[in-house]
C-alpha positions, 0 to 999 in steps of 0.5 A: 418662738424665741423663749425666755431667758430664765436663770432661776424658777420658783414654784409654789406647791400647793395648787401650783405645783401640786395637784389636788392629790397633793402630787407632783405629776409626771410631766410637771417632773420631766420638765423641772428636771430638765431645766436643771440639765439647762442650768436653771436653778429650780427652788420650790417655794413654799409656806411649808416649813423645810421637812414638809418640802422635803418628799417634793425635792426627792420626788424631784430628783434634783438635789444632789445637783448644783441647780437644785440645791436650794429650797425656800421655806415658811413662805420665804422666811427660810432658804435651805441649801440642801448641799450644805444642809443648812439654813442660809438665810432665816428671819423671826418674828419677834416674841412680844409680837408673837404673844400679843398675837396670840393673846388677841386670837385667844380673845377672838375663841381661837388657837394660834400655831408656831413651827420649826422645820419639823414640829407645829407647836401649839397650845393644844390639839383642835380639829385645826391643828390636826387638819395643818399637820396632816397638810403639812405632813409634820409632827404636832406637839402641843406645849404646856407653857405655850405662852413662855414657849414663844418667847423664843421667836419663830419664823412664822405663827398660824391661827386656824379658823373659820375664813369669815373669822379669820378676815375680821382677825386680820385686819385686827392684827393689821391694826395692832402690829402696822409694817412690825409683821407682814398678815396674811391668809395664805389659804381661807382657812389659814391665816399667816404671821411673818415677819417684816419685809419678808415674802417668797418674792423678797427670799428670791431676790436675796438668793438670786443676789447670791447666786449673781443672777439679775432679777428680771431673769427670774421667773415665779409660779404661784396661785395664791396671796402668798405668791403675791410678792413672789409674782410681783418681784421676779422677772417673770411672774406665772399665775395659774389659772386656777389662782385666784383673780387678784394673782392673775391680774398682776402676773406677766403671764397666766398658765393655759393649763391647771395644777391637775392638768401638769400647768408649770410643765406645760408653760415650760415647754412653751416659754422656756425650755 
């Protein structure tokens, strides 16, 4: 069988690359390492900030070659090149939007969180705070003067909450700030600030621009409304089966095997390598 003609593989973690251990299985390894021997790059992609993607790229082993030395971060606000050991593309969201987005989410008996590459910043400490830096294995710190700390600008705030809540509250903040910041929740639990025109997808294509790879020889694993822009804007968009019904009807293709059962692995061997 003829297979695609891929020069660059984004991969979303959690539940795409990830199994419900939070690992990244054997097989899913071998396949992604082998695709940095063909000289494709692999750029895991995720909501996470860069030090929480950290272990994943080390599990991996590809950092220290050509074709995988670039990650994408807090849901493609950030692109990290791993040689340089910097940011080469970052966007923010802007601080009034920030504290008016938190100001709206403490009225609705809620906390909101920002983050850095290595610390979650937040008001104060809550059983939801401690239930993100857990997920994202980086440091919390709650900060005095929350409302002057934004201020600064961050690439992404999170508020916490009950799923049914959070739905209301984000079509309260889709209201309020229209296309000044892109709303979404990224897990039922989760629900995501971001800047505008900024997605995985969007941070793909910027990096293949730089790279001079076209577009449609791209291809995009994910699972979740956080992969929306990743699957609809890469040359081949992957939705696992596990995804969610809306990720999978506008993918290209959809995994035959689950995040548990090494699906990007698998769908690699058969398409692409």
């Amino acid at each position: 069988m003829k297979k695609l003609p891929v020069n660059l593989i984004a991969l979303d973690l959690d539940d795409t690359l990830l199994n419900d251990d939070r690992q990244i299985t054997d097989l899913n390894v071998k396949a992604l390492r082998e695709c940095v021997q063909k000289g494709i790059y692999v750029v895991l992609c995720s909501g996470r900030a860069e030090d929480a993607i950290l272990p994943f790229v080390r599990r991996l082993e590809i950092a220290g070659k050509e074709h995988g030395r670039f990650l994408i971060a807090i849901n493609g606000c950030s692109i990290f090149d791993l040689h340089k050991r910097q940011n080469i593309f970052c966007k923010k969201v802007e601080p009034e939007i920030l504290k008016r987005a938190n100001q709206i989410a403490e009225d609705f008996g809620l906390r909101s969180e920002v983050y850095t590459p290595d610390t979650i910043y937040y008001r104060e400490a809550t059983k939801w705070t401690k239930l993100d830096v857990d997920l994202c294995g980086l440091k919390g710190e709650a900060v005095e003067d929350y409302d002057n700390f934004l201020n600064r600008g961050f690439t992404k705030m999170l508020v916490p909450g009950e799923p049914e809540q959070l739905l209301v509250l984000q079509q309260m903040l889709r209201n309020e700030f229209g296309n000044r910041a892109v709303i979404f929740t990224s897990k039922p639990y989760f629900l995501e600030i971001l800047p505008p025109d900024c997605g995985k997808g969007e941070a793909v294509s910027w990096l293949a621009n730089e790279l001079s790879i076209p577009q449609e020889n791209t291809m995009g694993f994910g699972d979740s409304m956080n992969d929306e822009s990743l699957i609809k804007m890469c040359g081949y968009g992957v939705a696992m089966c596990n995804g969610l019904a809306a990720i999978k009807n506008i993918a290209d293709f959809v995994t035959d095997f689950d995040n548990n059962h090494d699906g990007p692995g698998h769908f690699l061997y058969d398409k692409v390598l």
